[in-house]
C-alpha positions as CSV (number, residue, x, y, z in Angstrom):
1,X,83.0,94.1,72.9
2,X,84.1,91.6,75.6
3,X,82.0,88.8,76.5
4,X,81.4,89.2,80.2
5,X,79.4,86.1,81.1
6,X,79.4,83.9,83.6
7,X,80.0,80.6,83.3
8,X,79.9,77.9,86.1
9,X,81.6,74.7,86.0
10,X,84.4,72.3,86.7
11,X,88.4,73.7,86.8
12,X,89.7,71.4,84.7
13,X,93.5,69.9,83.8
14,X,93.7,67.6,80.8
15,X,97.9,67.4,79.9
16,X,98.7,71.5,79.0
17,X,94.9,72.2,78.5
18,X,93.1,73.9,81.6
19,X,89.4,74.7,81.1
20,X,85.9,75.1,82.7
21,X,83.7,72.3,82.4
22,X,80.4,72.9,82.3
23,X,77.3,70.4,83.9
24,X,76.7,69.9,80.1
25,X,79.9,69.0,79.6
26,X,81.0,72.1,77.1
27,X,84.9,73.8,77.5
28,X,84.8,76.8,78.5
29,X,88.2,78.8,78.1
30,X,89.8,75.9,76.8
31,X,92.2,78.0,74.6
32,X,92.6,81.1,76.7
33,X,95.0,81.6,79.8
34,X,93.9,80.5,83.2
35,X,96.0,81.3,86.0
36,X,98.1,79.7,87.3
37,X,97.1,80.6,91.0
38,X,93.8,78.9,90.2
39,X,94.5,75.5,89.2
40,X,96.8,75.5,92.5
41,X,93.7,75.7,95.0
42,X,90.9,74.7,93.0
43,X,91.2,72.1,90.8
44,X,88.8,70.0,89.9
45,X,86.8,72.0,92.1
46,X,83.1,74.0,91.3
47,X,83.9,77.4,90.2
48,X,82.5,80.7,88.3
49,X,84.6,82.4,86.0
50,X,84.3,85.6,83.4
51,X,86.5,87.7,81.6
52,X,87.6,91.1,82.6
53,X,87.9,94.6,80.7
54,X,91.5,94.6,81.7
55,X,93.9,92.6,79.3
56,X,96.9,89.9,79.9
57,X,99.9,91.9,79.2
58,X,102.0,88.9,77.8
59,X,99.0,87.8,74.9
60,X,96.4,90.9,75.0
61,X,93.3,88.8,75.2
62,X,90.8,89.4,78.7
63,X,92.0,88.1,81.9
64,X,89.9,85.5,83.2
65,X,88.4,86.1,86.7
66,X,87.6,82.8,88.3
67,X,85.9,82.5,92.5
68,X,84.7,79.7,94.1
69,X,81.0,78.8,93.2
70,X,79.6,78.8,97.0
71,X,75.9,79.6,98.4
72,X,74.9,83.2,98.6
73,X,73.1,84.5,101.3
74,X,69.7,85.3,101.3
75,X,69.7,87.5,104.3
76,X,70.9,90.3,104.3
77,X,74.4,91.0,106.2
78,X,77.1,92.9,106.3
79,X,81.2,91.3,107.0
80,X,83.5,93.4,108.0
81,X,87.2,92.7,106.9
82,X,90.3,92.5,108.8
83,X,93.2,92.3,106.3
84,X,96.0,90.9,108.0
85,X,99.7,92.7,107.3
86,X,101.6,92.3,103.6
87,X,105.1,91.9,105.0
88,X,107.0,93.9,101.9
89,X,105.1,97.4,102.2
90,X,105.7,99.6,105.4
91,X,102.4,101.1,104.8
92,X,100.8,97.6,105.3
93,X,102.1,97.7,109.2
94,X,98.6,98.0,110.5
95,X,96.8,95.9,107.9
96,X,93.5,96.7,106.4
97,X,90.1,97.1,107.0
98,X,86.9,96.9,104.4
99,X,83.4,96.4,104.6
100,X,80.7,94.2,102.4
101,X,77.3,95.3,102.6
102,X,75.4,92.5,100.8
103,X,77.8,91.0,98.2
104,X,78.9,94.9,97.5
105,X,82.5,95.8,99.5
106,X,83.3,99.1,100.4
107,X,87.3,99.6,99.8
108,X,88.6,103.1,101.5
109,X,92.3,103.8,100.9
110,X,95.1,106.4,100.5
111,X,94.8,106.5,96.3
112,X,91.8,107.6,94.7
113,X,91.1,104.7,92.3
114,X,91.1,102.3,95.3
115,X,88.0,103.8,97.0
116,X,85.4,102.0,95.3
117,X,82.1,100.0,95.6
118,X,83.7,96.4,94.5
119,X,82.4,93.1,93.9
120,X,83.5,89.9,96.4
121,X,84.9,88.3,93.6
122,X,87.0,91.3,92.3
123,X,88.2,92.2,96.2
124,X,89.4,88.6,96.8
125,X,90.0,86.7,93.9
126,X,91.6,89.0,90.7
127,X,94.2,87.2,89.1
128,X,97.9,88.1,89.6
129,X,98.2,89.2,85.6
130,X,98.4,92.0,83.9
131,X,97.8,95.3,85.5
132,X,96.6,93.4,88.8
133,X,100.0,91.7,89.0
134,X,103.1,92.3,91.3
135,X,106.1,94.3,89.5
136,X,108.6,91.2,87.3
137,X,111.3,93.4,88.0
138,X,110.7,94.8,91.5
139,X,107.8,92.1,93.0
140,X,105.8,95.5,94.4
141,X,103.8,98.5,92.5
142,X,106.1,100.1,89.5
143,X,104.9,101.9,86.3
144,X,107.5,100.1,83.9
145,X,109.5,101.9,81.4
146,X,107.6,101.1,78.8
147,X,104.6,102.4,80.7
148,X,102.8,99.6,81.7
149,X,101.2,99.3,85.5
150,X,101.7,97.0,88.0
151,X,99.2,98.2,91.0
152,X,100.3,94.7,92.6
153,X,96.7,94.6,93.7
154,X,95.1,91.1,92.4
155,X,92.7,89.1,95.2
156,X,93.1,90.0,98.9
157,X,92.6,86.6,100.1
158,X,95.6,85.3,97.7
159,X,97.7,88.1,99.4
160,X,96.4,87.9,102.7
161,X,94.5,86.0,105.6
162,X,91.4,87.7,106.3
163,X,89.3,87.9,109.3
164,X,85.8,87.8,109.2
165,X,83.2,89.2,111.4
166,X,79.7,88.6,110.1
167,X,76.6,90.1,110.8
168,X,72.8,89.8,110.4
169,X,69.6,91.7,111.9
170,X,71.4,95.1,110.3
171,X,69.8,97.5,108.2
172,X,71.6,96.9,105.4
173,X,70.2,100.0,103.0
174,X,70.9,102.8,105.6
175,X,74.1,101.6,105.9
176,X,74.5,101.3,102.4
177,X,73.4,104.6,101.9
178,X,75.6,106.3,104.8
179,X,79.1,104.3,103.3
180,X,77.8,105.6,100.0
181,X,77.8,109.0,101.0
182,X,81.4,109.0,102.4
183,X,82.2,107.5,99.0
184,X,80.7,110.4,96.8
185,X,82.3,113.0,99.1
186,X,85.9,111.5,98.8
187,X,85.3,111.3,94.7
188,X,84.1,114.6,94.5
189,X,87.4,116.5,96.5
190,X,89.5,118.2,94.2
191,X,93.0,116.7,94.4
192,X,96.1,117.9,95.2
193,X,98.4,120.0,92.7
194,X,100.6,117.4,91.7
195,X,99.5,114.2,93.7
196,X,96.4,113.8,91.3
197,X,96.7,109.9,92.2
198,X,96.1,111.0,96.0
199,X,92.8,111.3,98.2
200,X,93.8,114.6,99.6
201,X,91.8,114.8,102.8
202,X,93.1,110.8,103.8
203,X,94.6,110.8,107.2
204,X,95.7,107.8,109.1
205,X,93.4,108.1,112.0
206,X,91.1,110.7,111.3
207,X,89.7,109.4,107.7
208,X,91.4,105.8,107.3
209,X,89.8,102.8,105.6
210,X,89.3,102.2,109.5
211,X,87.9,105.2,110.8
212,X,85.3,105.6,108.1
213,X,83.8,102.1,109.0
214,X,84.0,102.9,112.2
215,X,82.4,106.3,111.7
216,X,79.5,104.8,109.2
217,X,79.0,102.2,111.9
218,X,78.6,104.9,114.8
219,X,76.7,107.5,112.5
220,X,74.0,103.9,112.1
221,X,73.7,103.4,115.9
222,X,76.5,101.7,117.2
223,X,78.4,104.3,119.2
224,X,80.3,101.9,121.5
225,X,82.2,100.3,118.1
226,X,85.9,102.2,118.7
227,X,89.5,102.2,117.2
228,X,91.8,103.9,114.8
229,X,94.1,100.9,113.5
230,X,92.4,98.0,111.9
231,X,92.6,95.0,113.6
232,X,91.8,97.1,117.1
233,X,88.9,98.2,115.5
234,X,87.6,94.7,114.4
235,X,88.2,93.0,118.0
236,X,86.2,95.9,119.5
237,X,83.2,96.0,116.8
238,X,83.2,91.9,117.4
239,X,83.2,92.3,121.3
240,X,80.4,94.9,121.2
241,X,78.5,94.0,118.3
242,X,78.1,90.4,119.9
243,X,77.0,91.9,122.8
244,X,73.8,93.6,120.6
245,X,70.4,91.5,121.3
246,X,68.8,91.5,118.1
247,X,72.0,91.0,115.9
248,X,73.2,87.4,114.6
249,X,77.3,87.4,115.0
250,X,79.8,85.2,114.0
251,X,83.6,85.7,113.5
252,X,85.8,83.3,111.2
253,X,89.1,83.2,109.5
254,X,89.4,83.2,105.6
255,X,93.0,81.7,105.3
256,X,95.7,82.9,103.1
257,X,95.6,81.2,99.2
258,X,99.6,81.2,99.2
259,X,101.0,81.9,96.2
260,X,104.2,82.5,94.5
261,X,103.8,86.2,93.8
262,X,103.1,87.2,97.5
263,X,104.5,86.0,100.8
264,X,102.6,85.0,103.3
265,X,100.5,87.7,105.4
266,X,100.8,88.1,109.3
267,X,98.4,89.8,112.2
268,X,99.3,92.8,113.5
269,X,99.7,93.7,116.9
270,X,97.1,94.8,119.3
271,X,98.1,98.5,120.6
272,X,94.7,98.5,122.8
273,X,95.6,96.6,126.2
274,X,91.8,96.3,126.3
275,X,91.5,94.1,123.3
276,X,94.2,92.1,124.2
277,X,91.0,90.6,127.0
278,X,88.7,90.9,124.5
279,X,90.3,89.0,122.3
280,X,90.0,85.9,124.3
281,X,86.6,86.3,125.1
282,X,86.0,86.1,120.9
283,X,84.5,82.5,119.9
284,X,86.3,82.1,116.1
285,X,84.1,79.4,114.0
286,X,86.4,76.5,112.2
């Protein structure tokens, strides 16, 4: 059984050797791989680390997870996501939207195993190794000939800058429960003969990783929150949400963590005229 705990500490570089260092001063990791991603942003800075179910494809031992070690909120909140454009897919012209609900992010995509409940550490920090890592021969998704998977899918914020809208004064349960909802009826749809990979009923502006946000938020109360393509949807949820009395809002930028293994991200455009002017009446925090 893998050892899943969580360890806090110190990324470390001593010569070859990269570890966790602990307050105590223990090693943690000290002879397993650490990526190299990692130690380019956050060395000798606080992290948390674990390992993973999923296993290094070059030595077969866990991959190790590690995420900044920040303050958690003891309010409850909700941040939706604006996932700025990956340059090398087509189907990444509009970018992507997601949703955390308390530390618990609600993906919604085109493939079945990608509409999940996720933890913020999994959505923006996975390491670009094994299964999680970009194609060696192709630099995108491939199943290799000798069957091994490369979903190209390790941390969003290494392969993208994300936008942030943040939000307090929420019922965070009902929401909860009404994203929840969508989620069981999307894994309970029998798939498609011979797209088994495929959520059948996904359409790009009826039932989107956009428009079932959108929908969830407008199903909770908020009926003037519109838009079919992401980052549409996200200037017009932050114009009218901010507009909400009792609601705490603030909109920031997570930047890209550039990395070898992904070029950098870029906005799309606005297709609402209207958001073009609201736009520039949005107040992003440094």
């Amino acid at each position: 059984m893998i050892d899943n705990t969580t360890y806090t500490g110190v990324l470390r570089v001593k010569g070859k050797t990269v570890f966790i260092e602990t307050a105590s001063g223990e090693k943690i990791f000290e002879n397993e791989k650490i990526w190299d991603g990692y130690i380019k942003h956050w060395k000798n800075n606080a992290v948390n680390a674990r390992r993973l179910t999923q296993l290094d494809y070059e030595d077969g031992k866990p991959i190790i997870i590690m995420w900044p070690d920040e303050p958690t909120s003891k309010v409850p909140f909700i941040h939706i996501y604006y996932n700025e454009r990956l340059v090398k897919y087509f189907d990444s012209n509009m970018g992507h939207l997601a949703i955390n609900i308390n530390g618990k992010i609600f993906n919604f995509a085109k493939k079945i195993n990608e509409n999940e409940v996720i933890t913020k550490e999994e959505y923006f920090y996975r390491p670009a190794l094994g299964e999680f890592a970009p194609s060696p021969n192709t630099g995108k998704q491939e199943i290799s000939v000798n069957g091994k998977s490369y979903f190209d899918k390790f941390g969003r914020n290494f392969m993208r800058g994300i936008h942030v809208l943040y939000i307090e004064g929420i019922n965070t349960d009902k929401l909860y429960n009404i994203l929840k909802e969508e989620l069981d009826i999307i894994h309970n749809t029998p798939p498609k003969p011979g797209k088994p990979e495929d959520y059948p009923n996904f359409h790009a502006i009826k039932r989107s990783c956009t428009s079932i946000v959108r929908d969830g938020l407008r199903k909770y109360g908020f009926k003037k929150v519109k838009g079919v393509v992401p980052r549409d949807f996200f200037i017009n949820a932050a114009y009218n949400l901010t507009k909400e009395k009792n609601l705490k809002v603030k909109i920031y930028k997570m930047p890209q963590l550039v990395i070898p293994e992904c070029p950098p991200s870029k906005p799309t455009c606005l297709l609402n005229i209207k958001n073009w002017f609201r736009a520039k009446t949005l107040n992003y925090e440094s």
